[in-house]
C-alpha positions in Angstrom: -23.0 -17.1 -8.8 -21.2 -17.8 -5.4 -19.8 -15.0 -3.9 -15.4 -14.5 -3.7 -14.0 -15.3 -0.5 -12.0 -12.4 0.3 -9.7 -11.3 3.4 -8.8 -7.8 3.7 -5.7 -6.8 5.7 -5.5 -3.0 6.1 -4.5 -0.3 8.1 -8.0 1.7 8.2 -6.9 5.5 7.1 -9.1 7.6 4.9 -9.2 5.6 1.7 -9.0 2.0 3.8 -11.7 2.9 5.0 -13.8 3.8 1.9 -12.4 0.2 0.1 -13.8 -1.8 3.4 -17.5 0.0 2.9 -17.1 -0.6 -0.6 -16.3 -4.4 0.1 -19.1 -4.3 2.6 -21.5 -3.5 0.3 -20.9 -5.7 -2.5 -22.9 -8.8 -2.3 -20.5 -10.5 -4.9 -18.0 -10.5 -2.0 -17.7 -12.6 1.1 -15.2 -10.8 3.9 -14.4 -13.6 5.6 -11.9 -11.2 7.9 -10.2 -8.3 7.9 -6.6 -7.9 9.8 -5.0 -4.7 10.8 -1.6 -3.7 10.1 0.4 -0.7 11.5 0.6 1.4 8.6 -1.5 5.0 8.4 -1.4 4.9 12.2 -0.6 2.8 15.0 -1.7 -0.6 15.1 -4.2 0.0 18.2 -6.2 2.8 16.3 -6.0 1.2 13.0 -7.4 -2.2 14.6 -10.1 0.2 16.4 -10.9 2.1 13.5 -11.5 -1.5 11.3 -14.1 -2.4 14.1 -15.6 1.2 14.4 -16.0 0.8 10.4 -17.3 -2.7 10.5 -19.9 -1.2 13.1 -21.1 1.7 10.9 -21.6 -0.8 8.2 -23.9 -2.8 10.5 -21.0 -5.7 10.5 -20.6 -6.3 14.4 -20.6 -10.0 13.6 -17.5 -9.6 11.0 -13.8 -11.1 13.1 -11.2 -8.4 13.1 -8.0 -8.9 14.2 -4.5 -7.1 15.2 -1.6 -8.1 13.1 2.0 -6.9 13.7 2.4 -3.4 15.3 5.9 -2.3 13.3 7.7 -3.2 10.0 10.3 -6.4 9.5 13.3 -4.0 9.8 13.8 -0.4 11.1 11.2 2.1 12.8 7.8 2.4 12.2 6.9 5.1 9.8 2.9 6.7 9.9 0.9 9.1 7.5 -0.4 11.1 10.2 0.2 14.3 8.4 -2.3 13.2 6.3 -5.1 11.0 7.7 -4.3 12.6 11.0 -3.9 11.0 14.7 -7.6 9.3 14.5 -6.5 7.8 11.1 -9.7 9.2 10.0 -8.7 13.1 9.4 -11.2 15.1 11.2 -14.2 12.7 10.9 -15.1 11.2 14.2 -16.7 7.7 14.9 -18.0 6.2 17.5 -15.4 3.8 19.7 -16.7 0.2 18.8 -18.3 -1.9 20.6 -17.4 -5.1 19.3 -14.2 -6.8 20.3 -11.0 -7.3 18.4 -10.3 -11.6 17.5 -8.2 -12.4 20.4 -5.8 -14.4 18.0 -2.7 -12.9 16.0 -3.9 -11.5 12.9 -0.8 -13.2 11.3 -1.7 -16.6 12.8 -5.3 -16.4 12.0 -4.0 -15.9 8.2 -1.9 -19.1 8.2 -4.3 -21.3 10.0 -7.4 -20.0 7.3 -5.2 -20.4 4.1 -3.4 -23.3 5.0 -6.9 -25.0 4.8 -8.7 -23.2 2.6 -9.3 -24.5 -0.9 -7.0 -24.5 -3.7 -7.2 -20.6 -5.4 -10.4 -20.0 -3.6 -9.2 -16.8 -1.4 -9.0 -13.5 -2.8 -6.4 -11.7 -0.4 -7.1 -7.8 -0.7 -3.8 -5.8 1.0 -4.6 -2.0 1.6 -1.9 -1.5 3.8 2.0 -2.5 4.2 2.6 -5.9 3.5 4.2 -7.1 7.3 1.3 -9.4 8.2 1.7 -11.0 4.6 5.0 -11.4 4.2 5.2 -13.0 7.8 2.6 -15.3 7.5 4.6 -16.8 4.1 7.5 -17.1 6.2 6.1 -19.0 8.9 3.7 -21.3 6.3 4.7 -21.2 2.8 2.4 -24.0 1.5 -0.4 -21.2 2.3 0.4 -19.6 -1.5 -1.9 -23.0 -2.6 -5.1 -21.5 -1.1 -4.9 -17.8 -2.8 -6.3 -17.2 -5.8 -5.3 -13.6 -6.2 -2.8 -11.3 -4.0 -4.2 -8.0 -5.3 -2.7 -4.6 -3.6 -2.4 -1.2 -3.4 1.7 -0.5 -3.4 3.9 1.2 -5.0 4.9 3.2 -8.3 6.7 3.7 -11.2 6.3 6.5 -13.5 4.3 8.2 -10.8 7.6 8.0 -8.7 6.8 8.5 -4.7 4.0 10.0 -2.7 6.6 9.9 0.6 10.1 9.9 -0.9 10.7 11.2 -4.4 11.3 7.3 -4.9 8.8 5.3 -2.8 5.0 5.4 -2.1 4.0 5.1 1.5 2.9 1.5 1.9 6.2 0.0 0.1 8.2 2.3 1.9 6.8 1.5 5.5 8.3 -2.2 4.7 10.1 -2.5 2.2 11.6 -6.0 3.2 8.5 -7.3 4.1 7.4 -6.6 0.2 10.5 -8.1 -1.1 9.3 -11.0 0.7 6.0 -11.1 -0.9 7.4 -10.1 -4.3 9.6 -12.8 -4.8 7.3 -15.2 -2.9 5.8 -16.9 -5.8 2.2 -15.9 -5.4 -0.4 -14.7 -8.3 0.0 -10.6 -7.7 -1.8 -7.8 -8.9 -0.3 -4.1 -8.0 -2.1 -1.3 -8.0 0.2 1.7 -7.9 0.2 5.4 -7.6 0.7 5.8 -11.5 -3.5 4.3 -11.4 -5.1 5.6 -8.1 -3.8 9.1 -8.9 -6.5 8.8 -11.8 -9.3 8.3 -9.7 -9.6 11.6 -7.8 -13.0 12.7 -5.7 -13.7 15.9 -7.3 -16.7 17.7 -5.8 -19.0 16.5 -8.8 -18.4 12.9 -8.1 -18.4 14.0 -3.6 -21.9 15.2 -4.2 -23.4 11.9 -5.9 -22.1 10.1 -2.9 -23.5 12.8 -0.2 -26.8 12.6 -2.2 -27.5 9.1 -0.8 -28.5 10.9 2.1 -27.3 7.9 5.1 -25.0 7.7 7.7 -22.5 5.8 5.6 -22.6 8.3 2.5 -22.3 11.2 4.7 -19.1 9.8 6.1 -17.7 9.1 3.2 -18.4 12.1 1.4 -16.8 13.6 4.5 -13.7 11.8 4.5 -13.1 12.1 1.1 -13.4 16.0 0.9 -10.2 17.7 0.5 -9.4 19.9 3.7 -8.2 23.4 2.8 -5.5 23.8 0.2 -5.6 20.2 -0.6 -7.5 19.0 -4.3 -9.2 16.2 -4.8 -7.9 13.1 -2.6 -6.5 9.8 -4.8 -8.9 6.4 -4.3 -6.4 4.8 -3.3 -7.3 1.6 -1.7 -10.7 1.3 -3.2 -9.2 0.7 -6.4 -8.5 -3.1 -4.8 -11.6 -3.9 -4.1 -12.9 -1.8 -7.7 -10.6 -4.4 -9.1 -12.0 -7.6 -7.2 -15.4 -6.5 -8.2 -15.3 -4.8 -11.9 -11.4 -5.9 -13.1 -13.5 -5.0 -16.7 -12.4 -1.3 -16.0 -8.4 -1.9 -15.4 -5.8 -3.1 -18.5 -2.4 -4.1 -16.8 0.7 -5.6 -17.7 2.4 -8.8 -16.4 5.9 -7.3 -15.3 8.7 -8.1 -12.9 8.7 -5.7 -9.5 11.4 -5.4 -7.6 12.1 -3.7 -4.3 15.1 -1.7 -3.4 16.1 -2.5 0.1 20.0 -1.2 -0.3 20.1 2.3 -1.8 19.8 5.6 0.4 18.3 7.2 -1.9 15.8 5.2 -3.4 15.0 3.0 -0.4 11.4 1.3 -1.1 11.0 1.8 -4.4 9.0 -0.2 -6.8 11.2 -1.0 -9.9 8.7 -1.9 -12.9 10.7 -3.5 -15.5 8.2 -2.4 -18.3 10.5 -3.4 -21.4 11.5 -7.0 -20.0 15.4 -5.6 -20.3 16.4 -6.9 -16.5 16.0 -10.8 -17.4 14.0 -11.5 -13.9 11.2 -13.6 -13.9 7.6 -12.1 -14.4 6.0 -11.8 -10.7 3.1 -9.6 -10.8 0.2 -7.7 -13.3 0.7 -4.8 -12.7 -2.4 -2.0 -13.5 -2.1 1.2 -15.2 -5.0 2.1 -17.0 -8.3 2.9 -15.2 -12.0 3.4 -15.9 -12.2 6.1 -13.0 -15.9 7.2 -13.7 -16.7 3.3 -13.8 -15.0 3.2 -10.6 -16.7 6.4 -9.0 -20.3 5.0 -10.5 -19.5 1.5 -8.8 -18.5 2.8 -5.3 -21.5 5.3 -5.4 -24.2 2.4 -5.9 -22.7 -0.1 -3.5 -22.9 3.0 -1.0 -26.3 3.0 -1.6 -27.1 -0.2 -0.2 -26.8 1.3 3.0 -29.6 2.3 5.0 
């Protein structure tokens, strides 16, 4: 079976970083590209730590490029508190080698989907959704070529991770997710109220440090908890879980709307759940989760690695 085209547009932190391995390592996908997005950090060390990642997958040849460096509206907002200044917590790679696509991430998007294939890219957002929402502004016929918007974004019973109201990669642009919310393409959202179920306790840390290689190491490394923390959420590898094993989700097809107005709840995700609001349904959104299946998945693709 032909592999899935997929382009992954991320802004590399802990559990970015973990999803592009993953990806990496799955034969049954093709990553055609990743683009960076300022997000976790700035855009300069998340575009460096996508290359520095592509490089300890043995992935020199794979393009990475910069996309947009701050949100539609407003300041930037980062996670450094938790992924830390590297975007990488304490973990230190190597500076790559390889050099960043000297086009516009946002550019390179348009100009790939605009001739891509009816439904025949799978496009994989870790991260906030500036690059994507740009790139439908400046070309919306691009919608044609995607088969599947999947993302991590977002909540609804699990409320917010950096507001009471809003998870971080929602909140970080909010406007820029309206945009893609109400843009008309085929969405699936993974929110907080899933990756929280996925945890990296120590049980499922040690399978992955048993591998015994380079890339195992670091990811058993990035994804134990520093002191006083517990287990960290999989966030982003749930995405590329999805794009490989959807068998172990169960969604529902919802409408999601952004609130861009309110003080208070600025960037949340509202999940009408019982169809009471009357707007159109615009995403499958995923709330049940097979997180050993997960866990079991991301700890053989791992061991592809040498």
């Amino acid at each position: 079976m032909a592999s899935r085209r997929i382009i992954i547009d991320t802004d590399p932190g802990i559990d970015d970083a973990v999803a592009l391995l993953l990806a990496l390592a799955s034969p049954e996908l093709d990553v055609e590209a990743i683009v960076a997005v300022a997000g976790n950090g700035p855009l300069r060390v998340m575009e460096r730590n996508a290359r520095a990642i592509c490089e300890l997958a043995g992935r020199p040849d794979l393009a990475v490029y910069a996309g947009c460096p701050r949100p539609l509206r407003g300041d930037a907002i980062t996670a450094a508190y938790f992924h830390g200044e590297s975007g990488l917590g304490t973990t230190v790679l190597p500076p790559p080698e390889m050099k960043l696509r000297p086009q516009h991430g946002v550019g390179f998007l348009v100009d790939r989907l605009q001739n891509a294939p009816p439904d025949s890219v799978v496009w994989c957002a870790l991260g906030p959704l500036t690059n994507v929402a740009i790139a439908l502004v400046q070309a919306p016929d691009i919608i044609a070529g995607v088969a599947e918007l999947v993302l991590m974004g977002g909540a609804s019973r699990a409320l917010g991770n950096t507001t009471p109201a809003a998870e971080f990669n929602i909140l970080a642009d909010p406007h820029a997710a309206s945009i893609v919310f109400d843009s008309g393409l085929p969405i699936t959202m993974i929110p907080l109220d899933l990756t929280h179920q996925v945890r990296s306790t120590p049980e499922r840390i040690a399978r992955i440090r048993a591998l015994g290689t380079p890339v195992a190491d670091f990811v058993a490394d990035v994804l134990t908890p520093g002191e006083g923390h517990g287990p960290h959420a999989l966030h982003d590898p749930c995405v590329i879980a999805y794009a490989l094993a959807p068998h172990l989700f169960e969604g529902s097809r919802v409408n999601v709307a952004i609130e861009t107005q309110s003080r208070l709840t600025f960037g949340a995700t509202v999940v009408d759940w019982r169809g009471i609001s009357g707007r159109d349904v615009n995403a499958n959104v995923l709330h049940t989760v097979d997180a050993d299946g997960v866990f079991t998945l991301l700890t053989e693709r791992l061991a592809r690695f040498s």
